[in-house]
N, C-alpha and C positions, 0 to 999 in steps of 0.2 A: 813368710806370709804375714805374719804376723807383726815384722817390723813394718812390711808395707802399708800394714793398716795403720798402725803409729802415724806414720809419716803424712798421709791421707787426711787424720785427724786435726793435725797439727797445721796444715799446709788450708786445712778448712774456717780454723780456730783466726786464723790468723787475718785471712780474708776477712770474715763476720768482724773480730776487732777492727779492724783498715776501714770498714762502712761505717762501725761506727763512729769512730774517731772523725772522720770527715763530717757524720751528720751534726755533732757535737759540736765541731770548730764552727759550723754556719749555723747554728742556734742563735746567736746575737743579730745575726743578720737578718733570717727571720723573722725574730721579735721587730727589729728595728723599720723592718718593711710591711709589719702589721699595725705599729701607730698609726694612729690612736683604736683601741682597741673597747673604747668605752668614754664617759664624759669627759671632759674635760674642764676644771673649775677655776675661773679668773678671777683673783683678790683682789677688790676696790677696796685700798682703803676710805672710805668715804662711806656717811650715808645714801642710801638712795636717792634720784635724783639732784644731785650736786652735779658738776662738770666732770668728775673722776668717772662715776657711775656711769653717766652718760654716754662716757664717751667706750668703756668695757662697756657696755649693755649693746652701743653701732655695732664696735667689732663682731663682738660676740653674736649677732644676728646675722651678720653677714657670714661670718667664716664659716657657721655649723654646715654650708653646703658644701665647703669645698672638704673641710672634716670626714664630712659623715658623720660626726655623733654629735649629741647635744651640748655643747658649749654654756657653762652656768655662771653665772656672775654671784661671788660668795660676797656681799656688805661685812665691812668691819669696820668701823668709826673710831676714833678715839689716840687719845698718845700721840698725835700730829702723825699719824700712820703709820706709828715704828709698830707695834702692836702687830698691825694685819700684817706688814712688809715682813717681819720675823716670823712666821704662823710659816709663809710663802718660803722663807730661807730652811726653816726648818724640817719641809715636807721634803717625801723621798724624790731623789731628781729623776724621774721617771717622765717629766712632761705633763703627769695629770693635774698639777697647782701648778699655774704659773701665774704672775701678779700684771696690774695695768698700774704702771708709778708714774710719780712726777719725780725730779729730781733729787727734791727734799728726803724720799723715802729711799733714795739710790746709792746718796753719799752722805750719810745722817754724818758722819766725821766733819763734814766738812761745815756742818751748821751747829756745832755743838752749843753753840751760842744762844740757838733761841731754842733749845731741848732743854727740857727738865732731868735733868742727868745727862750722863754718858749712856750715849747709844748703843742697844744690845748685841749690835753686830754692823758689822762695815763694807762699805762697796767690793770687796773681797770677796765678801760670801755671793755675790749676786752675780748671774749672767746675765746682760743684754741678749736678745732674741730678735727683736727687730722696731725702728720706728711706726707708729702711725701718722700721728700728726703733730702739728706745732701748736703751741696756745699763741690768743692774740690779747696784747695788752696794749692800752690806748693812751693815750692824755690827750685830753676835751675841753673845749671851754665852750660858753654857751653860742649858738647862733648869732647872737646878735652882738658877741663880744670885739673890740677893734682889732683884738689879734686875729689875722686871717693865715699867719703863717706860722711854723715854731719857732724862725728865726724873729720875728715878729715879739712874740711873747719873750726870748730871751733880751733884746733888745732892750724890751721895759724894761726886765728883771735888774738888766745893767747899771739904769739909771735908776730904778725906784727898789734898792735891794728888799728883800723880808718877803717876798709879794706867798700869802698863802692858799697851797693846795690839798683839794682833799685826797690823803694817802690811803695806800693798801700798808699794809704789816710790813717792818723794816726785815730785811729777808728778801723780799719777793723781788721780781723784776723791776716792776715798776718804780719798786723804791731804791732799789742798785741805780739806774738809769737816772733816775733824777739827783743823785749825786754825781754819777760819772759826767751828768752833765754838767752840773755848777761849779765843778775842780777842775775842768777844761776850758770853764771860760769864765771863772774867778768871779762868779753872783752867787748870790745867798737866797734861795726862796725859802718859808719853810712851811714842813709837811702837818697837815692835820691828820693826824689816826683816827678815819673814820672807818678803818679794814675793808667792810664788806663794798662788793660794788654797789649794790642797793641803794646804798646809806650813802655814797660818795656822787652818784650820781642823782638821788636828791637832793644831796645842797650843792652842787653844781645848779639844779632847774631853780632853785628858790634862791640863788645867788646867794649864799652861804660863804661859797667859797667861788673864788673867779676862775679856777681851773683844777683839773682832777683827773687822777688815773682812775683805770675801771677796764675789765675785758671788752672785749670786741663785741660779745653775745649781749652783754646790758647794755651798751650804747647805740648798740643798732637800731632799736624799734626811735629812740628820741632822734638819731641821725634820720631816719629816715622819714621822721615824723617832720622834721627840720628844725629842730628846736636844740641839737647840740652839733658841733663841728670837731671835728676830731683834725687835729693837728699832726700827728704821726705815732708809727705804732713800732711796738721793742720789737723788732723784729731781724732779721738776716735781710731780709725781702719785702719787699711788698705784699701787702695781705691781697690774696685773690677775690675775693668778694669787693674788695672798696681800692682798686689799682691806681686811683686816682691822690693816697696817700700816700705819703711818702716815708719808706721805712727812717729807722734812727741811726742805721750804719750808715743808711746814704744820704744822709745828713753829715756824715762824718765823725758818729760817735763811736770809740770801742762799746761790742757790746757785750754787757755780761757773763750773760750765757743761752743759748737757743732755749727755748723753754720746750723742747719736746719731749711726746709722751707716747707712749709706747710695752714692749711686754717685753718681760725678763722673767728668770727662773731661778731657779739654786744654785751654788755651786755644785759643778759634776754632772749638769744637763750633758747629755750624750751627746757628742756633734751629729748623729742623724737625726734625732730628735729637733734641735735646733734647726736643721736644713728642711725636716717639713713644715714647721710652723714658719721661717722665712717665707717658704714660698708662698705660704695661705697667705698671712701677710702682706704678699707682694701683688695678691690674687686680689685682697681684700681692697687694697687701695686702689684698684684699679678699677673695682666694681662700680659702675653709675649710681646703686642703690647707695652705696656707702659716703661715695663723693656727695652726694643728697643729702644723705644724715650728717658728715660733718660740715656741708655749708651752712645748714641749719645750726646746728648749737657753735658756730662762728670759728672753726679753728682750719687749719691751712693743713690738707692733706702733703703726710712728705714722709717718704716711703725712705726707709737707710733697711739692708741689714746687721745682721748681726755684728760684721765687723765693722762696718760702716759709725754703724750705733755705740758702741765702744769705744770708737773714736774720740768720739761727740763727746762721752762722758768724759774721759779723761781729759780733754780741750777744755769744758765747761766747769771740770774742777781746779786746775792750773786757775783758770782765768779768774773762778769763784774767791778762791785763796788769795789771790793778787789784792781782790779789791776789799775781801774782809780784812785784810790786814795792813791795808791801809785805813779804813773804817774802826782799829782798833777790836775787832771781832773775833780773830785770830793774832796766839801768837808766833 
């Protein structure tokens, strides 16, 4: 009797272990099928109201519904965005910091060139999560300028070399673009550092300068005003707002690199983690409210996942390397 009670015991013990053990092994799963479980905080580097800001600030309005929880946009400025970019790498990969970067902040390696030091951490530590959109960058000259085309303006450039425009920061697209143009068809313009678009497209209006890069968002209201004509934009594509421009690939220039921007996480983001915020993402870009907000501040909805997006960076650093080190940037 007594052994049979043993065995009773034991045959019980064993059951209660066997439940547990299975509840344990789907605890991750669980968790994983309860993201997001509270806020979620997205790292601009950038002050408020700049284009970084703006553009986490759409998302972020948008996604909280498909979330359910409140979605917060954290400002950190400063350090060209290694600062806030590393805050993001160093937080736990749970999904509640994830960052809204531009390139600069994705493969700091690869721009060590115009960093004040060596960068605290490397496109290694970071995951892509997924695109939102592309930025638009322009080159303008005034309305009433002879050049009506860019083949037009290269043309002069050919006979009358030196011809000077106002630039953005050497780094950027606009100013990669303008060399990869002049090495392909052996003219020499040269650039003024007037960085900001602001600034570049006032001495564009006050003829300062005869032509000038500048985003899509500052040259709209003078385009549309008709007082500047944009000549073609760094782009893969055609800018949807203004179709009647024609990109610089199809033009026939290699181009740098897509300027898209979008969210990434730590290293060690969980792939379920990863697979909800994809879909919000994919939910986000689709949204009419959002497609709204970014026609508004000027940039071209373009939806990659995670692997998608990953792609891109590695493409866009291959391509970055090629041309800084021809630029003497890289060695």
């Amino acid at each position: 009797m007594e052994n049979t009670g043993k065995r009773l015991f034991i045959l019980v013990l064993s059951s209660v272990l066997s439940v547990f053990a299975a509840l344990t092994f789907n605890l991750p799963q669980v968790a994983a099928e309860e993201y997001p479980a509270r806020a979620i905080s997205v790292i601009a580097p950038a002050d408020p109201g700049g284009a970084i800001d703006l553009g986490a600030r759409a998302f972020a309005s948008v996604a909280e519904k498909y979330l359910g929880k409140p979605v917060v946009v954290v400002n950190k400025a400063g350090g060209q965005g290694l600062p806030a970019t590393l805050d993001m790498v160093r937080a736990k990969p749970d999904g509640y910091t994830i960052g809204f970067l531009i390139i600069t902040h994705v493969i700091p390696e690869t721009f060590t060139h115009f960093l004040k030091g060596a960068p605290p951490y490397s496109s290694k530590d970071i995951r892509p999560i997924g695109q939102l959109t592309k930025s638009a960058q322009m080159l303008a000259v005034k309305a009433d300028s002879p050049w009506k085309t860019f083949s037009d303006l290269v043309s002069y450039v050919r006979t009358n070399p030196g011809l000077k425009y106002g630039s953005n920061p050497e780094g950027t697209l606009p100013s990669l673009m303008m060399h990869i143009v002049a090495k392909k068809e052996g003219i020499k313009w040269t650039p003024v550092p007037l960085v900001e678009d602001g600034k570049i497209v006032t001495a564009l209006l006050g003829d300062h300068v005869p032509a000038g890069t500048a985003s899509f968002g500052a040259l709209r209201p003078h385009m549309e005003a008709g007082t500047l004509r944009p000549l073609t934009v760094f782009l893969d594509e055609r800018l949807s707002q203004v179709p009647n421009i024609p990109s610089i690939m199809e033009l026939g220039y290699e181009l740098a690199y897509v300027s898209a921007l979008g969210l990434y996480g730590p290293k060690g983001l969980p792939d379920s983690v990863v697979k909800k915020l994809e879909d919000v993402i994919r939910k986000v870009t689709e949204d009419p409210s959002y497609r709204e907000k970014a026609k508004q501040l000027g940039v071209q909805v373009s939806y990659r996942d995670s692997g998608a997006f990953a792609n891109l960076i590695h493409k866009n650093q291959a391509s970055l390397e090629k041309v800084f080190k021809e630029m003497g940037y890289l060695k």
